[in-house]
PyMOL Python script that loads the backbone (N, CA, C, O; Angstrom):
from pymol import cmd

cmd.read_pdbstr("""\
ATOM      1  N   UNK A   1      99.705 116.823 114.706  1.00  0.00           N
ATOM      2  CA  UNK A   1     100.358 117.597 113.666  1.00  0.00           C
ATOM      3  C   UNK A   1     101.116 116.683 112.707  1.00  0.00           C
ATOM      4  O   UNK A   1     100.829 116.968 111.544  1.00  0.00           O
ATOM      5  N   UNK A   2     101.961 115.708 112.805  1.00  0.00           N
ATOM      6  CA  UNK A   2     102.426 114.702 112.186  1.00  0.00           C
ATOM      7  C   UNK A   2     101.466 114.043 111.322  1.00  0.00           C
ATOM      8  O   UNK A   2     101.465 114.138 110.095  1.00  0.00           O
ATOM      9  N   UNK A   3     100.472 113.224 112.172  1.00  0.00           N
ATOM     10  CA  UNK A   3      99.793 112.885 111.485  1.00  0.00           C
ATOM     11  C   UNK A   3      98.723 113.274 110.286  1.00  0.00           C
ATOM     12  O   UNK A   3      98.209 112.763 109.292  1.00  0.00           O
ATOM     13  N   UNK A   4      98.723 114.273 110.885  1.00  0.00           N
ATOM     14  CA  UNK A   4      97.839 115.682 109.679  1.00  0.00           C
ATOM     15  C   UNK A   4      99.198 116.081 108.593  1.00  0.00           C
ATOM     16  O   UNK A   4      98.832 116.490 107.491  1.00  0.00           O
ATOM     17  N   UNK A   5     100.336 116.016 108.760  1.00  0.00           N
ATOM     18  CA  UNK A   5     101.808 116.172 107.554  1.00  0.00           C
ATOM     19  C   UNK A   5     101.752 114.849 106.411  1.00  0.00           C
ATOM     20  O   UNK A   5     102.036 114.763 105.216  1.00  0.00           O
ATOM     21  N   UNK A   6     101.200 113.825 107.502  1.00  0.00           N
ATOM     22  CA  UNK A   6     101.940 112.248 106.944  1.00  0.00           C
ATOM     23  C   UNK A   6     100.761 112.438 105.912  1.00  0.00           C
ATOM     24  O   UNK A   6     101.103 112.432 104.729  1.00  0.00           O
ATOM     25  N   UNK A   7      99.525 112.593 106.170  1.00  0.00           N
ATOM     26  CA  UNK A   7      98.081 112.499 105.222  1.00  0.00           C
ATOM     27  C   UNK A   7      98.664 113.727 104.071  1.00  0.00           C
ATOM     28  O   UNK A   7      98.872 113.537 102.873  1.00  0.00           O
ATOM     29  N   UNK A   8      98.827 114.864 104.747  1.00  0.00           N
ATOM     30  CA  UNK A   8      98.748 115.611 103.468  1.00  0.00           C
ATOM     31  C   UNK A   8     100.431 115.428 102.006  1.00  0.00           C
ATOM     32  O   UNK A   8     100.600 115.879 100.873  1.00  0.00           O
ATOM     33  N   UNK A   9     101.245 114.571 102.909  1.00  0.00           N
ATOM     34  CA  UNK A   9     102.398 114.274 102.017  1.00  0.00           C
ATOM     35  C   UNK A   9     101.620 112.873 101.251  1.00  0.00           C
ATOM     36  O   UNK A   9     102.080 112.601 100.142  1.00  0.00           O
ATOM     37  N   UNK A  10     100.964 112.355 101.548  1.00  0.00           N
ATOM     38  CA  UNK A  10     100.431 111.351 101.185  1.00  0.00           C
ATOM     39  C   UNK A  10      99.474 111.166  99.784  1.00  0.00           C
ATOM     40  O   UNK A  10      99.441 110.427  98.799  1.00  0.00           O
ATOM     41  N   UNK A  11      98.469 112.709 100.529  1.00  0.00           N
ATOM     42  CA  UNK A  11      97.401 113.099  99.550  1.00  0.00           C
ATOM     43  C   UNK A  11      98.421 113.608  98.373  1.00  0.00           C
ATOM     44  O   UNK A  11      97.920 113.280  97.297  1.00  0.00           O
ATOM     45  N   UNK A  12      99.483 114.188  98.205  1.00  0.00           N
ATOM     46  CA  UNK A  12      99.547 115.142  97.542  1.00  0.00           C
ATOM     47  C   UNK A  12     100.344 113.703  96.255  1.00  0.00           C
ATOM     48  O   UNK A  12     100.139 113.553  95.051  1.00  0.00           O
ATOM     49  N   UNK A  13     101.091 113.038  97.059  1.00  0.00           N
ATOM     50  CA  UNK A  13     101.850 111.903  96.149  1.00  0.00           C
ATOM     51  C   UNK A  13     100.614 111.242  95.539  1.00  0.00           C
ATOM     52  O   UNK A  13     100.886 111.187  94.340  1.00  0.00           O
ATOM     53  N   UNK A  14      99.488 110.748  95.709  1.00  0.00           N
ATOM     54  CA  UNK A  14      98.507 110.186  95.160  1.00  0.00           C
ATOM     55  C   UNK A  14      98.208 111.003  94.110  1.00  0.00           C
ATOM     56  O   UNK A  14      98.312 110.554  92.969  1.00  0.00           O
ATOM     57  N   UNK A  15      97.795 112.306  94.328  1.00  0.00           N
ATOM     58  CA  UNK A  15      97.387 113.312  93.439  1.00  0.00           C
ATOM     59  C   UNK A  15      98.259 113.376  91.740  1.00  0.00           C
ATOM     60  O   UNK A  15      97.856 113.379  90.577  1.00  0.00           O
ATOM     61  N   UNK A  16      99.840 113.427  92.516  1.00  0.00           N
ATOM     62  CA  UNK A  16     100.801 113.522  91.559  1.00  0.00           C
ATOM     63  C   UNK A  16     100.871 112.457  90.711  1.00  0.00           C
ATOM     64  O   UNK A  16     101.084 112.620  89.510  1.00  0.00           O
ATOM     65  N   UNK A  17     100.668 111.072  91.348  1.00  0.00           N
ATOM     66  CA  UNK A  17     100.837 110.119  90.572  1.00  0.00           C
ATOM     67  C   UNK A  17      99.414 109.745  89.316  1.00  0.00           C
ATOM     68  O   UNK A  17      99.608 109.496  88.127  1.00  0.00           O
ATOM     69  N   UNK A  18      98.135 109.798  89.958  1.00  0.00           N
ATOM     70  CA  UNK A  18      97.003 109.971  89.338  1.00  0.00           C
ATOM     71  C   UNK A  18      97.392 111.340  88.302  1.00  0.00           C
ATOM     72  O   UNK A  18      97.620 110.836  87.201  1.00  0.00           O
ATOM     73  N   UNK A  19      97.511 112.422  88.234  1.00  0.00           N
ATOM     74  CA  UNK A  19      98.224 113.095  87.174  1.00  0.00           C
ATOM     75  C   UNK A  19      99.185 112.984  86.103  1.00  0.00           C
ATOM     76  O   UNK A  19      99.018 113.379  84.949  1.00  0.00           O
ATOM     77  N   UNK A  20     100.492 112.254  86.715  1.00  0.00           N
ATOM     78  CA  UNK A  20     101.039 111.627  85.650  1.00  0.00           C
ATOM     79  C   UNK A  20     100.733 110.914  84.873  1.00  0.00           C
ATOM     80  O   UNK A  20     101.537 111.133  83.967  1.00  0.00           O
ATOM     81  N   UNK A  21      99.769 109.780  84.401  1.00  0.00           N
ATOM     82  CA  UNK A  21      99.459 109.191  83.866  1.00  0.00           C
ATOM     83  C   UNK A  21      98.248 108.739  83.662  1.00  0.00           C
ATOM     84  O   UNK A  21      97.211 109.393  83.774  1.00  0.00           O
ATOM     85  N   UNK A  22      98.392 107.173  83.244  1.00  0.00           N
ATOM     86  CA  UNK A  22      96.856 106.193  83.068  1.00  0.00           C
ATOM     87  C   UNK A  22      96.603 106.038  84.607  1.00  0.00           C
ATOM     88  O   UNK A  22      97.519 106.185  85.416  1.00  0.00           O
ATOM     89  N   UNK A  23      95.101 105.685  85.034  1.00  0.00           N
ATOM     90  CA  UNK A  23      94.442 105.111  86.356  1.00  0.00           C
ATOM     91  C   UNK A  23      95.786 103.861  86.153  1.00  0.00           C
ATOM     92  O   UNK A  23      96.271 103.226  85.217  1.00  0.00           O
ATOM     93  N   UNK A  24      96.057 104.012  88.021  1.00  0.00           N
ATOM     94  CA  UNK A  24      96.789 103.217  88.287  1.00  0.00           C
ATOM     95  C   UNK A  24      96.210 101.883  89.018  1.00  0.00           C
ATOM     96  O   UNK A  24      96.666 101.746  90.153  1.00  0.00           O
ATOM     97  N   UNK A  25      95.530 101.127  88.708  1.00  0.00           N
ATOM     98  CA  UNK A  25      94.897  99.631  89.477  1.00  0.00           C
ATOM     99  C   UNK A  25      95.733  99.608  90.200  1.00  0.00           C
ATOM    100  O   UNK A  25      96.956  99.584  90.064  1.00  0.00           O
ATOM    101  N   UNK A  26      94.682  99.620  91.544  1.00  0.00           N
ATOM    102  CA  UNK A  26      95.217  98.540  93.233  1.00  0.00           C
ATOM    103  C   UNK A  26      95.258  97.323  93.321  1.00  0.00           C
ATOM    104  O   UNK A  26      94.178  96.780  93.553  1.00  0.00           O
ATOM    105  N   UNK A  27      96.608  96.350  93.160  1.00  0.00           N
ATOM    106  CA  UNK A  27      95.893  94.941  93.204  1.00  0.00           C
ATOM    107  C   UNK A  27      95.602  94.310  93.961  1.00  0.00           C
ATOM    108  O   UNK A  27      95.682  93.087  93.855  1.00  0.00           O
ATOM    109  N   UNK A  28      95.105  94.988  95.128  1.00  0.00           N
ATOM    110  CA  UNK A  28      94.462  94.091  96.456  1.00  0.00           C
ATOM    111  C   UNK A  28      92.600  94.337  96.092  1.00  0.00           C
ATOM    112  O   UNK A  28      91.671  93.564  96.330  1.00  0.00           O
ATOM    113  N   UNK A  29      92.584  95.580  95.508  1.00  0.00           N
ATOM    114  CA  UNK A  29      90.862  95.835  95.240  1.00  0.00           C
ATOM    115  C   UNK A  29      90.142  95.295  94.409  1.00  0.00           C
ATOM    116  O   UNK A  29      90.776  94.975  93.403  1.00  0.00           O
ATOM    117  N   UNK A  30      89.192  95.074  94.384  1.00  0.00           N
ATOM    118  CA  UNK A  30      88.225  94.800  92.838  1.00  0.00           C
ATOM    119  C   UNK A  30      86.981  96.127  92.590  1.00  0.00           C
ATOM    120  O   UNK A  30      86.567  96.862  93.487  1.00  0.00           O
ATOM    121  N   UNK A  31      86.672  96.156  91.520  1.00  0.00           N
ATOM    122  CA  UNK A  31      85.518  96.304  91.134  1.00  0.00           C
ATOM    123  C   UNK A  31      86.413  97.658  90.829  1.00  0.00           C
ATOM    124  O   UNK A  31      87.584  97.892  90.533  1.00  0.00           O
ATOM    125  N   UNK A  32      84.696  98.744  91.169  1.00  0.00           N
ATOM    126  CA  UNK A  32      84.817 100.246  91.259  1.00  0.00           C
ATOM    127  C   UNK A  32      86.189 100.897  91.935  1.00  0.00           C
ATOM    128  O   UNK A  32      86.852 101.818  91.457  1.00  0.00           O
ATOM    129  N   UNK A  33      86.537  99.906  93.643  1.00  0.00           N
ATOM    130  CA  UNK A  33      87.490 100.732  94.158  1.00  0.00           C
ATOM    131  C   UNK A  33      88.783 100.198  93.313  1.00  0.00           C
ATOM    132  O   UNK A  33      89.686 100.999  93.558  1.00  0.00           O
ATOM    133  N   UNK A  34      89.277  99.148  92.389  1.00  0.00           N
ATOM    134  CA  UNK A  34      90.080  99.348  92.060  1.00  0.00           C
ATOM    135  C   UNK A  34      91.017 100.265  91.523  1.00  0.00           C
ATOM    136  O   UNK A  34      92.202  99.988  91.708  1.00  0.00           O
ATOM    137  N   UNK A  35      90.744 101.289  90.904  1.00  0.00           N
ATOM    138  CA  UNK A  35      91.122 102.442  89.698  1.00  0.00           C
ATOM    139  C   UNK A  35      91.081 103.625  90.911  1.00  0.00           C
ATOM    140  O   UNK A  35      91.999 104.446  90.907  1.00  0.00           O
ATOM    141  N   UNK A  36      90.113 103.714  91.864  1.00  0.00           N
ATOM    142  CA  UNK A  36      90.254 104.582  92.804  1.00  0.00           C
ATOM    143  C   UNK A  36      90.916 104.593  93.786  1.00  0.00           C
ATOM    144  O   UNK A  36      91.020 105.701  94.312  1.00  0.00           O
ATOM    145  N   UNK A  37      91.527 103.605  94.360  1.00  0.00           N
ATOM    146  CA  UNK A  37      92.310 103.337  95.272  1.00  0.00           C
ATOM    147  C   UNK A  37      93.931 103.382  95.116  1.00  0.00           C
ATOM    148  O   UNK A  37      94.782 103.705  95.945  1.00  0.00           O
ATOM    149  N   UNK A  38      94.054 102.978  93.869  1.00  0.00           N
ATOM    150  CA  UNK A  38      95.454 102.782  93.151  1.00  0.00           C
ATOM    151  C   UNK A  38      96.428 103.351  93.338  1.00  0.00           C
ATOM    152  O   UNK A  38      97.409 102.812  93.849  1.00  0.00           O
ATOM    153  N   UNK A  39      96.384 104.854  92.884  1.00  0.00           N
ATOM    154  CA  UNK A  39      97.408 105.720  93.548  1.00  0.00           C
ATOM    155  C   UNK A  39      97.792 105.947  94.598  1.00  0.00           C
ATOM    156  O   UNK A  39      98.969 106.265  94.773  1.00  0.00           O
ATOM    157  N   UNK A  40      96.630 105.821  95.931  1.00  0.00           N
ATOM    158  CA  UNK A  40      97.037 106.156  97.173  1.00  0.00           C
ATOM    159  C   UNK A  40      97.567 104.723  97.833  1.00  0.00           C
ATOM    160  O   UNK A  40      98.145 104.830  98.915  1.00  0.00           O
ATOM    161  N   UNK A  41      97.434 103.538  97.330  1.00  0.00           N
ATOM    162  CA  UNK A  41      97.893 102.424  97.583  1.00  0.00           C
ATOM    163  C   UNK A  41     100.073 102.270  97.061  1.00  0.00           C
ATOM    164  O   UNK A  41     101.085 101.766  97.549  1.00  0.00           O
ATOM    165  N   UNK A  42      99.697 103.049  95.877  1.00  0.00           N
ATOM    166  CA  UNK A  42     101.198 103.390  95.160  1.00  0.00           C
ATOM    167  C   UNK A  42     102.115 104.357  96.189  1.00  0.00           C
ATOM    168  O   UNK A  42     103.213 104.209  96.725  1.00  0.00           O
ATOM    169  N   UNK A  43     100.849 105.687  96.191  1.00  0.00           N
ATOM    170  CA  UNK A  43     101.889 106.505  96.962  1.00  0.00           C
ATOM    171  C   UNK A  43     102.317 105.886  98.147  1.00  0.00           C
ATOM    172  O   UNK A  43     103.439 106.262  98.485  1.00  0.00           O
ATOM    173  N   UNK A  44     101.648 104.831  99.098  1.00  0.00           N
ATOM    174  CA  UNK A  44     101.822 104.906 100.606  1.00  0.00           C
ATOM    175  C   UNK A  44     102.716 103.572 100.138  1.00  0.00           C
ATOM    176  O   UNK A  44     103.139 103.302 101.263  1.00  0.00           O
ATOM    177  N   UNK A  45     103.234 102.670  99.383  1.00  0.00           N
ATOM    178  CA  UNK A  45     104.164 102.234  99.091  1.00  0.00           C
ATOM    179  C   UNK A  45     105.361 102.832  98.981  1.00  0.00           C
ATOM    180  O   UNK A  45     106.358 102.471  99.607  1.00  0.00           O
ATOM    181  N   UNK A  46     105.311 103.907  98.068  1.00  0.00           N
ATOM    182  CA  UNK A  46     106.796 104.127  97.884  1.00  0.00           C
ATOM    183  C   UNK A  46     106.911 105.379  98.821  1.00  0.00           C
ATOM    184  O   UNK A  46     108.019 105.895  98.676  1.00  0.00           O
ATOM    185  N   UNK A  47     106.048 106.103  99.829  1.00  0.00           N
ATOM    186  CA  UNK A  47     106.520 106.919 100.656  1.00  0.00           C
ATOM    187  C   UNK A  47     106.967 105.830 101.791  1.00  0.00           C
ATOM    188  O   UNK A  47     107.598 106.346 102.713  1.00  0.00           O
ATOM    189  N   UNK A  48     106.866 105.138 101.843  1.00  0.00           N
ATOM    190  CA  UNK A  48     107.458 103.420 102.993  1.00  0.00           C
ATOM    191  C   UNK A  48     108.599 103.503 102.576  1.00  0.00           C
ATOM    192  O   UNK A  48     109.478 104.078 103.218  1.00  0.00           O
ATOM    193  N   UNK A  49     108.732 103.128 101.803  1.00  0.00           N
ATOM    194  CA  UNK A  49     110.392 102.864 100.539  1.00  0.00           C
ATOM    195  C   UNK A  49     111.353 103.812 100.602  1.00  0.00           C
ATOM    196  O   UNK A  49     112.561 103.788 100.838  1.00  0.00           O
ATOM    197  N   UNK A  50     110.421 104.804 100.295  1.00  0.00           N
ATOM    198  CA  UNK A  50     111.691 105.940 100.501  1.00  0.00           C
ATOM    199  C   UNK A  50     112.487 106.327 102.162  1.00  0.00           C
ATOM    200  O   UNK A  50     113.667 106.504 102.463  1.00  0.00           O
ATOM    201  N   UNK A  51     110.951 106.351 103.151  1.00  0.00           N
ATOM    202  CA  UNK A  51     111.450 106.727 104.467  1.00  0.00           C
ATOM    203  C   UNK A  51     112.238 105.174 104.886  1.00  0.00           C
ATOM    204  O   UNK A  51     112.827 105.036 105.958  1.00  0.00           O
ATOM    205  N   UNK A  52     112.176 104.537 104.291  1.00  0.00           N
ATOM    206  CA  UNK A  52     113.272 102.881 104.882  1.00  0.00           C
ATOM    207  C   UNK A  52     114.843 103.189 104.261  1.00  0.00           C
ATOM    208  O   UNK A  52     115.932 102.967 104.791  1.00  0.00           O
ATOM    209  N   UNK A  53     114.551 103.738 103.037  1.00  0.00           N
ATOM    210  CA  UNK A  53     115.641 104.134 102.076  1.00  0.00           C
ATOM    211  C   UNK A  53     116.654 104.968 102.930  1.00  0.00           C
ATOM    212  O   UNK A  53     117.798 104.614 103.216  1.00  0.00           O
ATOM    213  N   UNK A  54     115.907 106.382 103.363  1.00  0.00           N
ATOM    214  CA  UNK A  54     116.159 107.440 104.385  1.00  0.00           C
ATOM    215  C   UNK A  54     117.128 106.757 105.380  1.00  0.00           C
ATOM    216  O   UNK A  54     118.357 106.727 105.437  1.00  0.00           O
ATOM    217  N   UNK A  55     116.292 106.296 106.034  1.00  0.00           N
ATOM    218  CA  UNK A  55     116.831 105.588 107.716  1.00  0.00           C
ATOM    219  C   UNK A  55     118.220 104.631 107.136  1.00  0.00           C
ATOM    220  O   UNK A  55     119.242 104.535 107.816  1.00  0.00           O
ATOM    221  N   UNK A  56     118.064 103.953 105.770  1.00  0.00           N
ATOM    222  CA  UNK A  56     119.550 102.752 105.276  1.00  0.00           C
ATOM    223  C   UNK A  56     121.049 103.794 105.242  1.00  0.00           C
ATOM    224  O   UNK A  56     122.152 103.516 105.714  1.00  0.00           O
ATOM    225  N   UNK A  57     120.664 104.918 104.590  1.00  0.00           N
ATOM    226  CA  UNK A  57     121.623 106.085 103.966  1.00  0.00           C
ATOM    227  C   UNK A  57     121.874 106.265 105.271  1.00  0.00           C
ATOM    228  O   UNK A  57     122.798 105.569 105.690  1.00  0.00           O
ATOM    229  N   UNK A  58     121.327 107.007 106.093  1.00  0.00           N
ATOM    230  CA  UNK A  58     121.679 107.891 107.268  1.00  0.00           C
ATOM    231  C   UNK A  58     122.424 106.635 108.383  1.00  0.00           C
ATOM    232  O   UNK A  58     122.830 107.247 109.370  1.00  0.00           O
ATOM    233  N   UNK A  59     122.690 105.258 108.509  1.00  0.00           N
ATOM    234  CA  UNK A  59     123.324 104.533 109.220  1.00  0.00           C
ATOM    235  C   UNK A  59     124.321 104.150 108.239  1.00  0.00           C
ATOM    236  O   UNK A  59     125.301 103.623 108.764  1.00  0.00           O
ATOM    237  N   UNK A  60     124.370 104.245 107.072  1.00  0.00           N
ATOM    238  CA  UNK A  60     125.236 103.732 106.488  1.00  0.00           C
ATOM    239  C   UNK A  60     125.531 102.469 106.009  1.00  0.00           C
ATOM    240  O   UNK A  60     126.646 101.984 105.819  1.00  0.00           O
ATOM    241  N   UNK A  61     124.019 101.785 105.758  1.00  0.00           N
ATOM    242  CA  UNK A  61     123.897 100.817 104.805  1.00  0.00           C
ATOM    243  C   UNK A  61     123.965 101.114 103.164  1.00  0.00           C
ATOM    244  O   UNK A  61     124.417 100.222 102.447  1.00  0.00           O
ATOM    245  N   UNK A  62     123.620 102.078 102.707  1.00  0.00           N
ATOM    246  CA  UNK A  62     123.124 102.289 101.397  1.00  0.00           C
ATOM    247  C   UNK A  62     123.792 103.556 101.102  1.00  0.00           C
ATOM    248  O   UNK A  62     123.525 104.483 101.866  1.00  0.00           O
ATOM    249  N   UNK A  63     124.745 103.818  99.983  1.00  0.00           N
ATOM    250  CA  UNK A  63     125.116 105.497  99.595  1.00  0.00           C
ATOM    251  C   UNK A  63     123.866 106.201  98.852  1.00  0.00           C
ATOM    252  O   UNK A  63     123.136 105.601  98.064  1.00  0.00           O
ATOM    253  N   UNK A  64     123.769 107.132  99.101  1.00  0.00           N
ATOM    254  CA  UNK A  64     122.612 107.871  98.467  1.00  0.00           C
ATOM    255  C   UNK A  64     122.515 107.796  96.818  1.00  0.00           C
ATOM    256  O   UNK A  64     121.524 107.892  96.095  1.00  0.00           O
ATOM    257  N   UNK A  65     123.530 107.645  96.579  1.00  0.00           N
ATOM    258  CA  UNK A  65     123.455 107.008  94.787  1.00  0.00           C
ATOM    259  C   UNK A  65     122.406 105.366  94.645  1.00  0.00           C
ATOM    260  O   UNK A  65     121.639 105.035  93.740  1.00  0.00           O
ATOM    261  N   UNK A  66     122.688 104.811  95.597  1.00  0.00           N
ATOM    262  CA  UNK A  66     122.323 103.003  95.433  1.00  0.00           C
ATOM    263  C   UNK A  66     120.869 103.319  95.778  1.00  0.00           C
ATOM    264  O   UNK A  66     120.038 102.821  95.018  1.00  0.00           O
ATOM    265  N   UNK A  67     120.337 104.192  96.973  1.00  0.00           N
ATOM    266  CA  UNK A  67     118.921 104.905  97.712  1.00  0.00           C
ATOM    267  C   UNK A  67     118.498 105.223  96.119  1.00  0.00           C
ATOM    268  O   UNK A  67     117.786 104.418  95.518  1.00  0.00           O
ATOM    269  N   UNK A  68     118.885 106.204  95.603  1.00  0.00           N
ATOM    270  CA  UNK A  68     118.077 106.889  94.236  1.00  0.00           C
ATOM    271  C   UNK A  68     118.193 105.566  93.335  1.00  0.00           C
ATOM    272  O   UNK A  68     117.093 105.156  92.964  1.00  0.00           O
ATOM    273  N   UNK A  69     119.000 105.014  93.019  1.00  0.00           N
ATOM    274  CA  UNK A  69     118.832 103.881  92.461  1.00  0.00           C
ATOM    275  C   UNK A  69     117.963 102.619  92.226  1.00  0.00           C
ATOM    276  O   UNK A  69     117.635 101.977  91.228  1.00  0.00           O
ATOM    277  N   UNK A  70     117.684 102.515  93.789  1.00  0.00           N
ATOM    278  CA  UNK A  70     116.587 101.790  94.264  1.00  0.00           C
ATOM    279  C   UNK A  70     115.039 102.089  93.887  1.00  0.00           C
ATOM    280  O   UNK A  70     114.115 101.344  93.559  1.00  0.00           O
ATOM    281  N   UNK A  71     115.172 103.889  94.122  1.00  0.00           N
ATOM    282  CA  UNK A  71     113.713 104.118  94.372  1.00  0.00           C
ATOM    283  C   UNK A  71     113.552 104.678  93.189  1.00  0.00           C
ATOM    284  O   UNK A  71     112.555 105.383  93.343  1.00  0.00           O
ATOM    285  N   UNK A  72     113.924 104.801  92.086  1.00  0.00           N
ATOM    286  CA  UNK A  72     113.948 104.238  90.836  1.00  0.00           C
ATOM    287  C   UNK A  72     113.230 103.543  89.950  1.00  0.00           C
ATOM    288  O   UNK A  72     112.326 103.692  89.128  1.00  0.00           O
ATOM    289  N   UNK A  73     114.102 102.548  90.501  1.00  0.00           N
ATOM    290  CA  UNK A  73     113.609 101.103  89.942  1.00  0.00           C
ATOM    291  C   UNK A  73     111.958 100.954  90.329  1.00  0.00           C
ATOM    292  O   UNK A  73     111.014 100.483  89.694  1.00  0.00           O
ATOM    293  N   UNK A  74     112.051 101.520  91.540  1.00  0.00           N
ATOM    294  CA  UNK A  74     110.651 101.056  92.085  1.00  0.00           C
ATOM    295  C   UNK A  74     109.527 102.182  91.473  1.00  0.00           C
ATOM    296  O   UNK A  74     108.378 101.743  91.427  1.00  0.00           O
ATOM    297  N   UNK A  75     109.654 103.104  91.160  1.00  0.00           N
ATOM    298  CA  UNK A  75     108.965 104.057  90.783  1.00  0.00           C
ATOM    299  C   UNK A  75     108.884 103.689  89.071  1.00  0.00           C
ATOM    300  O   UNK A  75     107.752 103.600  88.595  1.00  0.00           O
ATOM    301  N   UNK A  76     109.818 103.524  88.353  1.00  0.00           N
ATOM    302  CA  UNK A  76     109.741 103.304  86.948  1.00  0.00           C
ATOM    303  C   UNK A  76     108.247 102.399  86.148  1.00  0.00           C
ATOM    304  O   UNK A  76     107.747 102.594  85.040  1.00  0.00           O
ATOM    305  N   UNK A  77     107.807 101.264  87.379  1.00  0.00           N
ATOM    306  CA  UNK A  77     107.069 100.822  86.577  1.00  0.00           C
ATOM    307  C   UNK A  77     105.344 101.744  86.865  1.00  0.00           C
ATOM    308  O   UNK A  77     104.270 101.174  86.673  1.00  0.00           O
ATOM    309  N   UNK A  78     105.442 102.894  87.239  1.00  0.00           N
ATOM    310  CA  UNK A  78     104.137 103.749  87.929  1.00  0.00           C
ATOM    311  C   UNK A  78     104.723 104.590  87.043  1.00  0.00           C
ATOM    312  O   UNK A  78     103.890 104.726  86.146  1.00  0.00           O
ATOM    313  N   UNK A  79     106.124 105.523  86.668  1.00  0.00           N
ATOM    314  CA  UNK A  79     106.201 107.202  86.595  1.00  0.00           C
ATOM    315  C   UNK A  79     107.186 106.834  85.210  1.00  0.00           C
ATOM    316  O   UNK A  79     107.639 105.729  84.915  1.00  0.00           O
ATOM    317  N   UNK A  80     107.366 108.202  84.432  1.00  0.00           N
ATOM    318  CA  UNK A  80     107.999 108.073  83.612  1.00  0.00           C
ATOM    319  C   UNK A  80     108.865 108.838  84.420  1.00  0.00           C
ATOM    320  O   UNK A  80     108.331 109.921  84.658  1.00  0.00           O
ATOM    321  N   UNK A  81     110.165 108.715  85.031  1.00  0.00           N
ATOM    322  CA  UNK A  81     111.268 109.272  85.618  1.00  0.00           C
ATOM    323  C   UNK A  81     112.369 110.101  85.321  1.00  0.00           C
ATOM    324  O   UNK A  81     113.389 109.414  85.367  1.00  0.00           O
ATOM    325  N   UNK A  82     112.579 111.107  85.076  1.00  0.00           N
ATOM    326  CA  UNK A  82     113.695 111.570  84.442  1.00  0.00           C
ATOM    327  C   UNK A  82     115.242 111.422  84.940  1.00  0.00           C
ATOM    328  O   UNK A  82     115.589 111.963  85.990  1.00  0.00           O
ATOM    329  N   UNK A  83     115.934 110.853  84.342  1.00  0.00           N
ATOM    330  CA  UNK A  83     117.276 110.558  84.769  1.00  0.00           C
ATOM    331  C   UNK A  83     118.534 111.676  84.757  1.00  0.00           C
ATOM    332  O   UNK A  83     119.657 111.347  85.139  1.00  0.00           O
TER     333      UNK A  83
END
""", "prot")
cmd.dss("prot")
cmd.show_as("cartoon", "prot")
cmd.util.cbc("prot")
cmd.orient("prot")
């Protein structure tokens, strides 16, 4: 069941991000799979980022202002973000 959550939170961030914008290039791929791979290479990045982000806030490394801050930054050069 998790693992069938983690895919479909996964699928759906790929989806979103391929929607927002231009094809996003994977830069580990070449060719054809580059442009196809991209987003789901993006999303499973910053769904990492965020659940590390998660776990910093909740021990009390990071205030949830510095967390949004972060994931931000990291999202800005993929999403146009609204502030």
């Amino acid at each position: 069941l998790l693992a069938d959550t983690k895919r479909g939170v996964e699928d759906e961030c790929a989806r979103l991000i391929e929607q927002a914008g231009p094809p996003v290039p994977d830069p580990g791929a070449r060719g054809a799979r580059t442009v196809a791979t991209g987003a789901r290479t993006v999303a499973r990045r910053l769904l990492a980022l965020a659940d590390g982000l998660i776990v910093r806030v909740l021990v009390g490394d990071l205030s949830g202002a510095e967390a949004r801050e972060l994931l931000e930054s990291e999202l800005a050069p993929h999403l146009t973000v609204p502030r």
